[in-house]
ZASEVO-295150 format. One record per residue: x, y, z of N, C-alpha, C, O in turn. Coordinates in steps of 0.001 Angstrom, whole numbers, padded with zeros to 6 digits, always signed. Layout:
XYZXYZXYZXYZ
...
//
This chain:
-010560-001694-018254-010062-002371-017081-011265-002733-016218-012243-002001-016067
-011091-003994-015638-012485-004555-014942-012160-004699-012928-011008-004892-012541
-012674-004642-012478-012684-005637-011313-012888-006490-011250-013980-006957-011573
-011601-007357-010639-011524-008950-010646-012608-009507-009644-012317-009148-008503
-013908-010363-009691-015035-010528-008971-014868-011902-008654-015785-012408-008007
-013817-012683-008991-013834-013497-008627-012335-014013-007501-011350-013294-007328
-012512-015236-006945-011243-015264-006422-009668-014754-006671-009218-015111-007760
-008936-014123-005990-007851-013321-006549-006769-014645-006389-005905-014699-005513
-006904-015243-006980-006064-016519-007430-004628-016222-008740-004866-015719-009838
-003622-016532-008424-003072-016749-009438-003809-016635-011002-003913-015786-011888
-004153-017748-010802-005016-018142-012676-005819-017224-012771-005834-016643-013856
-006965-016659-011472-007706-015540-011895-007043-014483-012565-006907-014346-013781
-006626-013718-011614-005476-012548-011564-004346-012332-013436-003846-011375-014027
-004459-014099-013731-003861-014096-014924-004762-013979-016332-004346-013419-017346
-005792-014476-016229-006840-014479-016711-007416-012712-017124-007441-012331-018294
-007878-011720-015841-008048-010621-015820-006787-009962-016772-006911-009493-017904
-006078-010026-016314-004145-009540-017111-004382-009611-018501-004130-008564-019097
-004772-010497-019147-004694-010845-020264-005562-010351-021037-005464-010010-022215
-006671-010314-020126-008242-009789-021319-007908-007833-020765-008483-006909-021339
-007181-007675-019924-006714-005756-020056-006168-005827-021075-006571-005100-021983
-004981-006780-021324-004254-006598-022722-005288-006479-023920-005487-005657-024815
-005712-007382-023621-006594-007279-025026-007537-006166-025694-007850-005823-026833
-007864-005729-024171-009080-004752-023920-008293-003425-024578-009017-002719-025281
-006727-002949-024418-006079-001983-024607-005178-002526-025772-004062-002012-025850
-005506-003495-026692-004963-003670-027793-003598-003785-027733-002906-003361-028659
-002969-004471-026451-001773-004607-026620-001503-006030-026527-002066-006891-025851
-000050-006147-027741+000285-007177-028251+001612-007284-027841+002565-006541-028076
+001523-008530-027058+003545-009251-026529+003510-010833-027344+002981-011945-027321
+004595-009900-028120+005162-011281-028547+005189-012305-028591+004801-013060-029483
+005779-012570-027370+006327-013479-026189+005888-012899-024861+005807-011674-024779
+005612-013610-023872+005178-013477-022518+006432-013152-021863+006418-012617-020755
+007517-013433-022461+008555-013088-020962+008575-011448-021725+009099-010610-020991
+008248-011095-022615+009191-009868-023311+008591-008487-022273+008843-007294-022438
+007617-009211-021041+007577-007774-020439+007620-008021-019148+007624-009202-018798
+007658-007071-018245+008110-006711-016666+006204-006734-015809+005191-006113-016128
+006429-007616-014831+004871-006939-013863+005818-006605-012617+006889-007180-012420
+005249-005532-011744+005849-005208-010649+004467-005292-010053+003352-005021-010500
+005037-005900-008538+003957-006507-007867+004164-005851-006411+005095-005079-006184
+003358-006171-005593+003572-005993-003719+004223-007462-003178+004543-007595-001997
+004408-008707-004316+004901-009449-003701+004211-010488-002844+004800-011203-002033
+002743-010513-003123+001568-011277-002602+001653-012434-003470+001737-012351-004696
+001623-013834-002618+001614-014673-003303+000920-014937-004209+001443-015896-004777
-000304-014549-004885-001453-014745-006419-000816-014089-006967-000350-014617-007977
-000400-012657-006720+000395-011876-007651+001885-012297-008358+002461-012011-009408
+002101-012936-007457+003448-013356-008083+003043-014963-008403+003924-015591-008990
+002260-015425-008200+001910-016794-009399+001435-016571-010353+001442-017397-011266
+000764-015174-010482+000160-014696-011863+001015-014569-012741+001003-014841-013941
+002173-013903-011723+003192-013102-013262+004494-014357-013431+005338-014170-014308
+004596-015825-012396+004936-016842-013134+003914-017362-014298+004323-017789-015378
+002449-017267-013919+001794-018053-015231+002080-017093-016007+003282-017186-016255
+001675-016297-016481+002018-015300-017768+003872-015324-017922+004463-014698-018803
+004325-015887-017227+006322-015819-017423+006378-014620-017685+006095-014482-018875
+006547-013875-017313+006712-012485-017034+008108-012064-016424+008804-013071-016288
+008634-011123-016086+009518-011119-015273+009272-010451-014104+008883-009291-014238
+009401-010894-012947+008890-010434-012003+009945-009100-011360+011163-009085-011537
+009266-008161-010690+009640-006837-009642+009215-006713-008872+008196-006023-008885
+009682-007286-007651+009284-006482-006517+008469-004586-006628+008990-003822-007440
+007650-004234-006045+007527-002695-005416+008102-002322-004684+008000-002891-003597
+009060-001155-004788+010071-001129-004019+009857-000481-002692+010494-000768-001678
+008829+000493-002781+007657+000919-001371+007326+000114-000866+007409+000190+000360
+006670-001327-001552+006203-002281-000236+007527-003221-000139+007554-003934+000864
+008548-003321-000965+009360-003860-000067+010204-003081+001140+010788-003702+002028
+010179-001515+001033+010912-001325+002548+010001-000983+003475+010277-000718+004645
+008240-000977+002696+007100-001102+003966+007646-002105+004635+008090-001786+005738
+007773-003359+004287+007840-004802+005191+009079-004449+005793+009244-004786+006966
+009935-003860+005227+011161-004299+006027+011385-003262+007345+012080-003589+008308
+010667-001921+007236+010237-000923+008007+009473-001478+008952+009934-001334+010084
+008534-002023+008885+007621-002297+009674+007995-003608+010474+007423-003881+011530
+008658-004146+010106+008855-005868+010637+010468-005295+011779+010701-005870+012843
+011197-004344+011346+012264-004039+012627+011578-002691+013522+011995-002528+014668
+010592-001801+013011+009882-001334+014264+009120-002021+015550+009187-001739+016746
+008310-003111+014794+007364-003815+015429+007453-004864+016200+006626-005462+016889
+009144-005085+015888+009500-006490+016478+010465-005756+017765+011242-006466+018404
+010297-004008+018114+010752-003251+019306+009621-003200+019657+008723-002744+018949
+009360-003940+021527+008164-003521+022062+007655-002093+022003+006488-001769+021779
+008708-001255+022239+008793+000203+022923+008690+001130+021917+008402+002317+022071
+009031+000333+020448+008351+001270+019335+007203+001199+018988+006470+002153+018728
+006814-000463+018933+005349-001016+018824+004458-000215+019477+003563+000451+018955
+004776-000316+020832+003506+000977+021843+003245+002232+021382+002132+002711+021169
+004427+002807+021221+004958+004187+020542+003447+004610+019561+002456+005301+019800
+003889+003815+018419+003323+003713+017501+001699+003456+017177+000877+004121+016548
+001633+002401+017773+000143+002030+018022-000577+003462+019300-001633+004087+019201
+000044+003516+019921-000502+004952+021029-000579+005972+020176-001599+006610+020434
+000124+006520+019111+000071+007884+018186-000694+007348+016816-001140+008244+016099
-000874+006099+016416-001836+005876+015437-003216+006070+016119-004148+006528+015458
-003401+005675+017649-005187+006200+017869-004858+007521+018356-005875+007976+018877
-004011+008250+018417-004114+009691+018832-004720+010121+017625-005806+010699+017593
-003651+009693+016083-004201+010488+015046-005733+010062+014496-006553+010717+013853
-005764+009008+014899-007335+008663+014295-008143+008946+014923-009210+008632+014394
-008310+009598+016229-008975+010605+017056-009251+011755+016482-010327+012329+016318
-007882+012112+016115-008075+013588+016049-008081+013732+014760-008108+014946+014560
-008070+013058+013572-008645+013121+012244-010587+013102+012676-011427+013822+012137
-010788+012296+013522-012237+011735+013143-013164+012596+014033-014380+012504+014199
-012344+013384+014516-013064+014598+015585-012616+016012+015075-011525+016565+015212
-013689+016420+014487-013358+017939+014143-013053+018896+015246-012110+019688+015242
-013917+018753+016167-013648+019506+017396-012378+019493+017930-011812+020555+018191
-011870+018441+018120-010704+017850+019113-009232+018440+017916-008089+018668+018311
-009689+018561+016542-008938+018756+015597-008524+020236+015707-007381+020692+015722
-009748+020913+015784-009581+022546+015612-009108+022773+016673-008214+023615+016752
-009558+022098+017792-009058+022252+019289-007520+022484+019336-006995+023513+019764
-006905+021467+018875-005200+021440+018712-004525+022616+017560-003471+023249+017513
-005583+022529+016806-005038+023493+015703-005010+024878+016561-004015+025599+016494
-006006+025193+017279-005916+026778+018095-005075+027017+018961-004822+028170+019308
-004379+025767+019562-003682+025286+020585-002187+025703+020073-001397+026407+020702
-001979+025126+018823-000654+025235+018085-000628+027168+017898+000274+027783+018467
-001452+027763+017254-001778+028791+017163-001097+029498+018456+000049+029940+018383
-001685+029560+019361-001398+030168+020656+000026+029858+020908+000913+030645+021237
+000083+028883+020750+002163+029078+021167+002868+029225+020205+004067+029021+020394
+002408+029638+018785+002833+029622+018330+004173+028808+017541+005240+029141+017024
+003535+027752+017755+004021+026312+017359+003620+026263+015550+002743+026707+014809
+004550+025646+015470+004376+025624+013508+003178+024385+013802+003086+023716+014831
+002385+024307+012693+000899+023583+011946+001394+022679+011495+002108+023206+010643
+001606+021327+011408+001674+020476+010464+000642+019530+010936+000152+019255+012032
+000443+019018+009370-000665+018085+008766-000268+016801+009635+000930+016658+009879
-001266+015763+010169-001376+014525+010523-000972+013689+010201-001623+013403+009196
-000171+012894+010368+000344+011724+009775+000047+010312+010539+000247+010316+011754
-000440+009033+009895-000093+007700+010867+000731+007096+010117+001215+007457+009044
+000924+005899+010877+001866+005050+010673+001239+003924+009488+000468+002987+009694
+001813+004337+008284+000885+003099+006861+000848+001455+007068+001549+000582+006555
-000033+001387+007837-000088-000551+007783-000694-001040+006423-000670-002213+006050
-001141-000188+005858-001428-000445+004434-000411-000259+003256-000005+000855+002924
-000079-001267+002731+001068-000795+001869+000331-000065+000559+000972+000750-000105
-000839-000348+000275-001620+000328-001227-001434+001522-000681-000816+002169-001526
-001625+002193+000278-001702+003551+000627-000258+003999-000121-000287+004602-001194
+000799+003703+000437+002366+003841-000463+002948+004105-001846+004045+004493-002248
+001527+003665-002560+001755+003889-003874+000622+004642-004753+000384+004651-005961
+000118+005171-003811-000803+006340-004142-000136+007641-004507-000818+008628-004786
//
């Protein structure tokens, strides 16, 4: 498997596809006889029309978008959200400020849980 170095174009993207197949000795028939599941990015899904493929949505980045597009389109969640995404990227990127809260939780005896933000990245989703 390579990194695509050139424009992530449809034809590129189809091009790369084809020489993995090859690279992993696999043989289709016919081009429709298999499935690509995609994020739904337009090259990606002109790729897997040029190869006639049958196309799939990702079903993580499709309820990323659909998650994210009725939070964001609430001012009052939007703020919400964006205010506790730089809290956590504070306090991920500051050890001090990190242990600080962690000793903090400690003392009141508040349960520990791990950091979370809000994924504007949908690749993160399918990790």
């Amino acid at each position: 498997m390579q990194e695509i170095k050139e424009n992530h174009t449809g034809k590129n993207i189809k091009k790369y596809f084809r020489q993995t197949l090859d690279e992993f000795k696999i043989e289709v028939e016919r081009e429709t006889s298999f499935y690509t599941t995609t994020d739904g990015g337009t090259d990606v899904v002109k790729s897997s029309d040029l190869l006639q493929s049958i196309h799939i949505y990702c079903m993580n980045h499709f309820l990323h978008n659909i998650i994210t597009s009725v939070l964001f389109s609430n001012e009052k969640m939007k703020t919400i959200i964006t205010k506790c995404s730089k809290l956590s990227r504070y306090l991920k990127s500051s050890s001090k400020a990190k242990y600080a809260l962690l000793e903090e939780q400690k003392k009141q005896t508040i349960e520990q849980l791990k950091l979370t933000s809000f994924v504007k990245n949908k690749v993160e989703l399918c990790k």
